[in-house]
C-alpha positions in Angstrom: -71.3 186.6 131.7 -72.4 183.8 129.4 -70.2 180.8 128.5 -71.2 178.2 126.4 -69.4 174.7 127.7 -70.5 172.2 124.9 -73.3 171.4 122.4 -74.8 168.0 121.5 -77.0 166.5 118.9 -79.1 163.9 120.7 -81.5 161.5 118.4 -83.8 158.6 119.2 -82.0 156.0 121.2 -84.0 153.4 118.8 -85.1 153.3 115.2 -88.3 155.3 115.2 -90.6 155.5 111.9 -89.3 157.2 109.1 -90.9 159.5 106.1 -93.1 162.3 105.6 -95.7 163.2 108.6 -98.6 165.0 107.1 -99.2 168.6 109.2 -102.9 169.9 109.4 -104.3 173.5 108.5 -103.9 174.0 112.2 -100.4 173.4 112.0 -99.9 175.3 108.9 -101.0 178.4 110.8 -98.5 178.7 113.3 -95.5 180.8 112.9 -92.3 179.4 111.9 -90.4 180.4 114.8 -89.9 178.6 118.4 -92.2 179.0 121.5 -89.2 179.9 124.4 -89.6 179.0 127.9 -87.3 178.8 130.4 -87.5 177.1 134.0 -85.6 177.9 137.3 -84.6 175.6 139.6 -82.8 176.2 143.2 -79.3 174.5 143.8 -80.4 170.5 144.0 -79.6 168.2 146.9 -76.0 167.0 147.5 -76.8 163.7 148.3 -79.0 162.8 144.7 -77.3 160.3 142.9 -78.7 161.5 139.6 -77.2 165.2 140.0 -73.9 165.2 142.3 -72.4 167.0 139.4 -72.8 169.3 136.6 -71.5 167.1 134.1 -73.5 164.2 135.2 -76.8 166.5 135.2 -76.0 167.0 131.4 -75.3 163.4 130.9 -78.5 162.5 132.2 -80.7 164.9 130.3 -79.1 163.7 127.1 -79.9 160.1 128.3 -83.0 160.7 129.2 -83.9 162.8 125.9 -83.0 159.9 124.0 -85.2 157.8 125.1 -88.2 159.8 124.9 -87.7 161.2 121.7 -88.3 157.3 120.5 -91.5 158.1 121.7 -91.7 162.1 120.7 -90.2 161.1 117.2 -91.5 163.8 115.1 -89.4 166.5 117.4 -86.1 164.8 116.5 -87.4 165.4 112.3 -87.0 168.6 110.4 -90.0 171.0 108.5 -89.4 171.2 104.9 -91.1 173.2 102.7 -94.1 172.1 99.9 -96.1 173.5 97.9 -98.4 176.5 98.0 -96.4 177.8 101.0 -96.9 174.9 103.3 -94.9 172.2 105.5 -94.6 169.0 105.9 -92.5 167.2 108.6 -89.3 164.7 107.6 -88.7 161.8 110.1 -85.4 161.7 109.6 -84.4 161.4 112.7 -81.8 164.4 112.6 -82.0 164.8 116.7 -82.5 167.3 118.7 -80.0 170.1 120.0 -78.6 170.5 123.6 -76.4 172.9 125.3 -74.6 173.3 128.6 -73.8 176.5 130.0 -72.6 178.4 132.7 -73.4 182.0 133.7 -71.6 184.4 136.9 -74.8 185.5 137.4 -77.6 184.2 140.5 -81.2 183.9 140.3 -81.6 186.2 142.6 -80.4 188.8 139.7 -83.3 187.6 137.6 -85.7 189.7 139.9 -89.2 188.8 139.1 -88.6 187.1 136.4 -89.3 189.2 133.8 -89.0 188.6 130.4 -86.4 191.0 129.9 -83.8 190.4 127.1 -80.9 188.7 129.5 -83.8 186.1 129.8 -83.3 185.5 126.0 -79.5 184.3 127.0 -80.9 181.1 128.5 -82.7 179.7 125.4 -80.0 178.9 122.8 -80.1 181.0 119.9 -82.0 180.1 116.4 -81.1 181.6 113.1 -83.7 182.1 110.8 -81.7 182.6 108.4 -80.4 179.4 107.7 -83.0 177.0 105.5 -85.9 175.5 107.1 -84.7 172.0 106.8 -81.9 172.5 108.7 -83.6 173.8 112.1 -83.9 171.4 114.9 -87.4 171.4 116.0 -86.2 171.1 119.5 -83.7 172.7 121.4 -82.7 173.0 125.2 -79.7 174.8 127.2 -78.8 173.8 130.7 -77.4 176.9 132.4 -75.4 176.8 136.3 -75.8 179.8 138.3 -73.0 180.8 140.3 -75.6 180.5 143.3 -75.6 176.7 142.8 -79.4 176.8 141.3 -79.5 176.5 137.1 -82.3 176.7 134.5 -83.2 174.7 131.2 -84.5 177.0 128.0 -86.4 175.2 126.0 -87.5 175.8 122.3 -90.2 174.2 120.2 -90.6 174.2 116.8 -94.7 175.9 117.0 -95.3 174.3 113.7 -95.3 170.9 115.5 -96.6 171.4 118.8 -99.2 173.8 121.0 -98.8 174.5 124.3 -100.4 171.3 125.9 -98.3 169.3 123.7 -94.7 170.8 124.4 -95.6 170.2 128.2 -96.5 166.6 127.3 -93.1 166.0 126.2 -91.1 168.3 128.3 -92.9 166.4 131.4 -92.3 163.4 130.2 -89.0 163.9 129.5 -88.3 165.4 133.3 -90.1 162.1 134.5 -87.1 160.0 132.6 -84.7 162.1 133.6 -85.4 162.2 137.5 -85.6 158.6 137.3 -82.5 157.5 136.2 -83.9 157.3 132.5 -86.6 154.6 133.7 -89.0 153.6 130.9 -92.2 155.2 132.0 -94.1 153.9 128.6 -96.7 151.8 130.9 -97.4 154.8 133.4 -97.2 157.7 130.6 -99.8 157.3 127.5 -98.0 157.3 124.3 -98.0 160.6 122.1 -101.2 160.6 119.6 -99.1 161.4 116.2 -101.8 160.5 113.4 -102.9 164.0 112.3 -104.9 162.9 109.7 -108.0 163.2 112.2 -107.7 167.0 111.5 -107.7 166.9 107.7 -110.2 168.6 105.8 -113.4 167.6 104.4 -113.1 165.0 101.6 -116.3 167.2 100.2 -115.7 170.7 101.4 -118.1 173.5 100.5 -117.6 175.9 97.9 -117.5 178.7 100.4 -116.8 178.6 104.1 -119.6 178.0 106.1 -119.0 180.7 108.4 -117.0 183.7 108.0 -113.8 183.9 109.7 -112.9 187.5 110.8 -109.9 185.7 112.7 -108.2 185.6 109.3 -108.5 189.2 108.2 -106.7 192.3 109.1 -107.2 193.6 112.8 -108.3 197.6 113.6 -106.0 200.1 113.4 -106.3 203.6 115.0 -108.9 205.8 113.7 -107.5 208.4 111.2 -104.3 206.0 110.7 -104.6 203.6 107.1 -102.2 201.0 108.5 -100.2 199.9 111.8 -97.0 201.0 110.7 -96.3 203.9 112.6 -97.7 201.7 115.8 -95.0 199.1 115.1 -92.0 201.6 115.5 -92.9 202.7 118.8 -91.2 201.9 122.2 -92.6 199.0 124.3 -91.6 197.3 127.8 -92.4 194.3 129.6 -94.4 194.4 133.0 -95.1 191.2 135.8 -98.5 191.6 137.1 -99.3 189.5 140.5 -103.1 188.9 141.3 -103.7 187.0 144.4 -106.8 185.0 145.5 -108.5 188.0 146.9 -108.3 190.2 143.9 -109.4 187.5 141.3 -112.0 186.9 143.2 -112.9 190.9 143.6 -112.9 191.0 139.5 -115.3 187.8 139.1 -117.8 189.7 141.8 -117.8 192.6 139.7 -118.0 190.6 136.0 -121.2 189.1 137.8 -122.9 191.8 139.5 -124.9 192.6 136.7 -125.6 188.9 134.7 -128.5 187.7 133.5 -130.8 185.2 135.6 -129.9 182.3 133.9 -126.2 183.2 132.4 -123.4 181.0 133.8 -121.0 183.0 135.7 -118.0 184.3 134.4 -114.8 182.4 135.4 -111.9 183.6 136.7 -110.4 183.9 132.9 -113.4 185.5 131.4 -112.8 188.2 134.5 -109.2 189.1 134.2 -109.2 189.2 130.3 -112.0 191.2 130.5 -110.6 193.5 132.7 -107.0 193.4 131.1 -108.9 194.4 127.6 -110.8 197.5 129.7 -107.3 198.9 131.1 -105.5 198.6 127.8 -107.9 200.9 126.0 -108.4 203.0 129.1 -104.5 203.5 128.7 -104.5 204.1 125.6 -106.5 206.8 125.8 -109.0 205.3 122.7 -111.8 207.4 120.9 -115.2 206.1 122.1 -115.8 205.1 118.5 -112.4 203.3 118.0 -112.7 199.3 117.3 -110.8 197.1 119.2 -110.4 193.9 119.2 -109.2 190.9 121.6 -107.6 188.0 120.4 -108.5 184.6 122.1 -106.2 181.5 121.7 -108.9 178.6 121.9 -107.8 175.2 122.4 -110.1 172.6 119.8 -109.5 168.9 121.2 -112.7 169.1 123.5 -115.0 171.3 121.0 -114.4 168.9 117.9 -116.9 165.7 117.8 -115.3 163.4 118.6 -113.1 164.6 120.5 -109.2 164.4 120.3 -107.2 162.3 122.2 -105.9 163.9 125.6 -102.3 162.5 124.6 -102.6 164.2 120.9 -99.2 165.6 119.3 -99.7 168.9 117.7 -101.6 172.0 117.4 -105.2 172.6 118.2 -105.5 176.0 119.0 -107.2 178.6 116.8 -107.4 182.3 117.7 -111.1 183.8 118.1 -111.8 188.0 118.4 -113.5 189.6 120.9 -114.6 193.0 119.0 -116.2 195.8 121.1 -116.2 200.3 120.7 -113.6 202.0 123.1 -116.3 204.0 124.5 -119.1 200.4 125.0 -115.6 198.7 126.7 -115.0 201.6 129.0 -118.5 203.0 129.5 -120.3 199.7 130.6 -119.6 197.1 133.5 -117.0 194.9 133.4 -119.4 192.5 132.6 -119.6 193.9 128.9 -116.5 193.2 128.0 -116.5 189.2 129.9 -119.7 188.6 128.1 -118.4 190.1 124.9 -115.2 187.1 125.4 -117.5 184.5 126.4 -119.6 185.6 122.9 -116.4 185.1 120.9 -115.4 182.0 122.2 -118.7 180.1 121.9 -118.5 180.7 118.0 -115.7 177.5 118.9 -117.9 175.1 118.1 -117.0 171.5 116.1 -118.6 173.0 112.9 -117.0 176.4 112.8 -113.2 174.7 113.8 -114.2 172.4 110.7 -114.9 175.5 108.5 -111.9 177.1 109.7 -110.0 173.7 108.4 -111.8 173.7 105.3 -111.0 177.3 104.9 -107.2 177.5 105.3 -107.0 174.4 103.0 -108.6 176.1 100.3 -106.0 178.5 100.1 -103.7 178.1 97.8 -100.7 180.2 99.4 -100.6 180.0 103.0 -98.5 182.3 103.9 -100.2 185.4 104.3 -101.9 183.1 107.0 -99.8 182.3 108.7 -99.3 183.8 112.1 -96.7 186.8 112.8 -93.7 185.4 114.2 -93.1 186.3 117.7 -90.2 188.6 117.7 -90.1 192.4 119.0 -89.6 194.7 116.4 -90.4 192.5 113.6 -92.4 193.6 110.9 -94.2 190.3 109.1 -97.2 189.4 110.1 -100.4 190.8 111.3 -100.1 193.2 114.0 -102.1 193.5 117.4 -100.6 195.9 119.3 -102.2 199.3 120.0 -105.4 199.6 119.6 -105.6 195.5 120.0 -104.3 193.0 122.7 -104.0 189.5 122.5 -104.2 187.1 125.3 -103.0 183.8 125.7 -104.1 181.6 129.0 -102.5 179.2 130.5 -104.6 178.6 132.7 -104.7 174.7 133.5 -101.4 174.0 131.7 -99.0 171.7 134.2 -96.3 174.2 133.6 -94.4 173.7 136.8 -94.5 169.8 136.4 -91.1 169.2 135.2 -88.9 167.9 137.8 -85.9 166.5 136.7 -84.7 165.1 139.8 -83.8 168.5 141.2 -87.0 169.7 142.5 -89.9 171.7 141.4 -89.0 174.6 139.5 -89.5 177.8 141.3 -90.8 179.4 138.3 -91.5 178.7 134.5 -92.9 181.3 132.1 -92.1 182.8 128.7 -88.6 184.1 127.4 -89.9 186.7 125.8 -93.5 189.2 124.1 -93.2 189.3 121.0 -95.0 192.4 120.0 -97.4 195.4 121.7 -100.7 193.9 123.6 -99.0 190.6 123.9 -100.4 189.3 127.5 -100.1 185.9 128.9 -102.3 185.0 132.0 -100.3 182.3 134.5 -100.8 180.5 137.2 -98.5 181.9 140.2 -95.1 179.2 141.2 -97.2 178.8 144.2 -101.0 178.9 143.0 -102.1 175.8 144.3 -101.6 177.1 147.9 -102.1 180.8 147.0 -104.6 181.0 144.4 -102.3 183.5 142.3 -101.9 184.4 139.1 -98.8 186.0 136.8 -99.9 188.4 134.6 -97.4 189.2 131.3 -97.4 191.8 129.4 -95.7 194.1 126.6 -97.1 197.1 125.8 -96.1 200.7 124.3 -93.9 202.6 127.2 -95.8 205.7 127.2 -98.8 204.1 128.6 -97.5 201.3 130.6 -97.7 203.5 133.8 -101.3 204.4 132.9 -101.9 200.5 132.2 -100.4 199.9 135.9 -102.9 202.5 137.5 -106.0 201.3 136.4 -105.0 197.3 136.3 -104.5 197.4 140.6 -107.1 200.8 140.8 -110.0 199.2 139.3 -110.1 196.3 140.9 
């Protein structure tokens, strides 16, 4: 059982800049809703000064937050809405929301972590009902275990921050935190907030010039005219565990047939590849059935100049791999990692700038804007069966938030939001192991299938 001890609204601990922050095109595109994560951490040390008791673990995370949300400023705002189906960001410095809880259950009841729906109990709850501009664009939940151990669910407003970002401040935050709330402004570069450096062209084009497949509608089954009867269908959530040995098995076999000359495929290229073959080989697809792969690429090193390491916001724009059932299936794995590696080169500076350009000469945005990430839901474009859409997190330092209580044995999504959601992660223990997590949601009827060929094939 699940009890709720307290709630607190926690703002800057100084005056931090007022007013409207501008959101880019990039921003615009994310969904609404909050990217949930949750960490687990075993019971802490007796003898830390910081944590000898609940209360005083809450009292320093609020202390802590403070103080870095001087710094992260635009997280204690709120979105409102503008014209032609846009947002734009008001410092107002409403604060951010905290909760402590406490739960009868153990880690150990967690099993593999899954992101099963009792894992949804550790993230507070946001409803979407209520107007925009009353949503905090951050909110956490402490939660004790009755095994001594706890976890913090975290929620981030997507409209204001990617991946890379969120881990910026959460890390920073857990820095604070596990020292007492020491300023760490000289050690710890300073959030990049201008995001004026991703406006569009003061001249744009009259057309785009690329096209952007990215924006349109994604296959649907042959003989089917929409996704709808896709959508109703049962899915369930599997953990995947690749070690060392295996990874390295797939890259062997993406390379066995390169080109003298091509690069090798890396370790992403192979298990996305190889993820994408399974899915359709699962799904039992017609050899002429389309499907696609949807690739989250991250812009602050493909844009000239580049962005700022410390940047605030989003960067990432989604890229399609596109391939027959029966080319996927019927060729090496190689096909399909070379038909990736394709897709993501498109990511140059000049096609994430006529992506920009694009998006800002809409004059809606919302039928843009990205589905939100909710099972069952039925906005936004769909990518379940026959698509999958795979997020890496490869290189992310998602187990670098101690808050004085350790590292955290694991860290990973709440929940998939919809059919041929996939999340590649490094392992708790990949820097000693080499091993990776693999997530995944995918219609129940051919999750066994999935299984047998993901482990058989490799």
């Amino acid at each position: 059982m699940m009890k709720v001890k307290g709630s607190y609204t926690v703002t800057p601990a100084e005056s931090t800049p007022a007013g409207k922050l501008w959101l880019s095109e990039i921003d615009q595109y994310m969904p609404l809703t909050h990217t949930q994560t949750v960490y687990f951490y075993r019971a802490p040390l007796i003898d830390n000064p910081i944590i000898t008791t609940t209360s005083a673990m809450m009292d320093t995370m609020r202390d802590s937050l403070s103080k870095v949300l001087v710094q992260f400023y635009p997280l204690a705002g709120r979105l409102q809405w503008i014209e032609g189906g846009r947002l734009e960001l008001d410092c107002n410095s409403m604060g951010a929301q905290v909760f402590e809880a406490e739960s009868d259950m153990e880690i150990s009841d967690f099993g593999d972590f899954s992101p099963t729906p009792k894992m949804r109990e550790l993230v507070p709850h946001i409803d979407y009902s209520q107007p925009i501009n009353e949503l905090p664009l951050f909110l956490v939940q402490l939660t004790q275990f009755s095994c001594g151990g706890s976890s913090v669910g975290v929620a981030i407003s997507h409209a204001v921050a990617d991946g890379q970002s969120a881990l910026q401040f959460i890390n920073t935050w857990a820095k604070v935190a596990a020292r007492g709330g020491e300023n760490l402004v000289e050690e710890t570069p300073l959030p990049f907030i201008d995001r004026t450096v991703l406006r569009r062209s003061e001249h744009p084009p009259p057309t785009p010039r690329f096209n952007h497949p990215e924006f349109g509608p994604p296959p649907v089954l042959i003989g089917q005219t929409d996704e709808k009867e896709e959508r109703k269908k049962e899915t369930t959530v599997v953990m995947l565990k690749l070690t060392r040995d295996q990874v390295e098995k797939l890259k062997k076999k993406a390379n066995a047939e390169t080109m003298p000359g091509c690069r090798p495929y890396t370790r992403y290229e192979s298990m996305a590849a190889h993820i994408w073959r399974c899915a359709s080989k699962a799904h039992r697809h017609e050899c002429q059935q389309l499907t696609l792969l949807r690739i989250a690429v991250d812009s602050r090193n493909r844009l000239r100049p580049v962005l700022p390491n410390n940047f605030f916001g989003n960067t990432i724009f989604v890229t399609n791999a596109t391939s027959r059932a029966g080319e996927l299936m019927g060729n090496p794995l190689g096909f399909a990692a070379s038909r990736i590696r394709e897709a993501v080169d498109t990511m140059t500076d000049e096609y994430f700038k006529s992506a920009i350009d694009f998006l800002g000469g809409q004059e809606d945005m919302r039928p843009f804007r990205t589905a939100f990430h909710t099972v069952g839901c039925t906005q936004g474009a769909f990518l379940g069966n026959p698509n999958v859409a795979i997020a890496s997190w490869l290189g992310l330092p998602i187990y670098g938030a101690d808050f004085g209580w350790g590292k955290p044995i694991y860290m990973g999504p709440v929940s998939l939001g919809f059919d041929g959601r996939c999340f590649i992660v490094p392992g708790p223990d990949h820097d000693e192991d080499g091993s990776f997590t693999i997530l995944l949601r995918l219609i129940a009827a051919h999750m066994e299938d999935f299984k047998k060929f993901f482990y058989g094939d490799i």
